[in-house]
C-alpha positions as CSV (number, residue, x, y, z in Angstrom):
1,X,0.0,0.0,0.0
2,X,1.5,3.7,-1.3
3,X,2.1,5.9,1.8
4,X,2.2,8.8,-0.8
5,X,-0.4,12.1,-0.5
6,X,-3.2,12.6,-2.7
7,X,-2.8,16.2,-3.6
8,X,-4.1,18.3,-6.6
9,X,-2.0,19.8,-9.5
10,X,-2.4,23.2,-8.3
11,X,-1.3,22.7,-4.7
12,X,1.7,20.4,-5.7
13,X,2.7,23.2,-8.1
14,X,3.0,25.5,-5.3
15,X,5.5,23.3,-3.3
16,X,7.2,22.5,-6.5
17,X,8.1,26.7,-7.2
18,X,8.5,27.2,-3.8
19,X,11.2,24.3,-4.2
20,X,12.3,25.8,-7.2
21,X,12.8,29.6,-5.9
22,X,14.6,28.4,-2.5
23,X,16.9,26.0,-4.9
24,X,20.6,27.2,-5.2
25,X,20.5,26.9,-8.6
26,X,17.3,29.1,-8.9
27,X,17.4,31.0,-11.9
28,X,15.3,34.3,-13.0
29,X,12.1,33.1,-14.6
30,X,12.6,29.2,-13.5
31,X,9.1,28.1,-13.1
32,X,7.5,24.8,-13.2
33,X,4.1,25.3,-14.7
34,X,2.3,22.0,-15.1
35,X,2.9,18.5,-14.0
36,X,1.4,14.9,-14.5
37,X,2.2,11.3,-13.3
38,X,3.8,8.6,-15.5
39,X,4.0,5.5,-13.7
40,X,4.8,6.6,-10.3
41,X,6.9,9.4,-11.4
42,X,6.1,13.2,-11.2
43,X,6.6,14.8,-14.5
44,X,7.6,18.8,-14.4
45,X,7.1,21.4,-17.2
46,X,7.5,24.8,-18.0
47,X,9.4,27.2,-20.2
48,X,12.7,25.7,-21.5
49,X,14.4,28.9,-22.5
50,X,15.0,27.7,-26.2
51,X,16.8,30.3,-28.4
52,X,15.9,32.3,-31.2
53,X,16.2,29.0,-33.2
54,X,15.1,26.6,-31.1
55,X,18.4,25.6,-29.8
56,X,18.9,24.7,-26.0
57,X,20.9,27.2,-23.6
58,X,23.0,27.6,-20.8
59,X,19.2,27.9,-18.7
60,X,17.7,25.2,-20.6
61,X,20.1,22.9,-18.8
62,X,19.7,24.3,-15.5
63,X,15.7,24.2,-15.8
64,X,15.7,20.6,-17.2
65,X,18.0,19.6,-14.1
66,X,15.5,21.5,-11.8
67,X,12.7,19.6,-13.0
68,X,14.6,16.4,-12.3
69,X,15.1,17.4,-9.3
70,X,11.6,18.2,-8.5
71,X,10.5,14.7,-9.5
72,X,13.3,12.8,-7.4
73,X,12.6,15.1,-4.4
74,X,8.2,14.8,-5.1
75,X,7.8,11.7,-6.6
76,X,8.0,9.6,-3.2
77,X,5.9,12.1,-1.1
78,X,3.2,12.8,-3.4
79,X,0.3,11.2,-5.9
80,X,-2.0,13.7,-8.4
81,X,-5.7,13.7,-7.5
């Protein structure tokens, strides 16, 4: 039996920028802005900070490391609604 918390998108996207903001490798404008569950696994998104041409930057690297970060920290705490 899961000893995770139900708790709704919205809520768990609160904790998840609050995360995020007090995170040493916060960044200006780092914000996760939507999330679903694959298979047990909390799944972060939000702006990627592509280039003009569509080309990962210096941020998108540090935002897609964030996001990992939010789903190994949230994953085993918490279940979507």
């Amino acid at each position: 039996m899961s000893q995770k918390k139900s708790i709704s998108s919205t809520d768990l996207l609160m904790i998840a920028n609050q995360l995020i903001q007090d995170h040493d490798a916060y960044q200006e404008g780092m914000r996760a802005t939507s999330v679903e569950e694959r298979d047990g696994v909390l799944v972060f998104k939000g702006e990627y900070f592509l280039d003009s041409n569509g080309l990962p930057t210096e941020k998108t690297t540090a935002v897609f490391n964030m996001f990992k970060y939010l789903a190994h920290q949230l994953s085993p705490e918490f279940t979507l609604e």
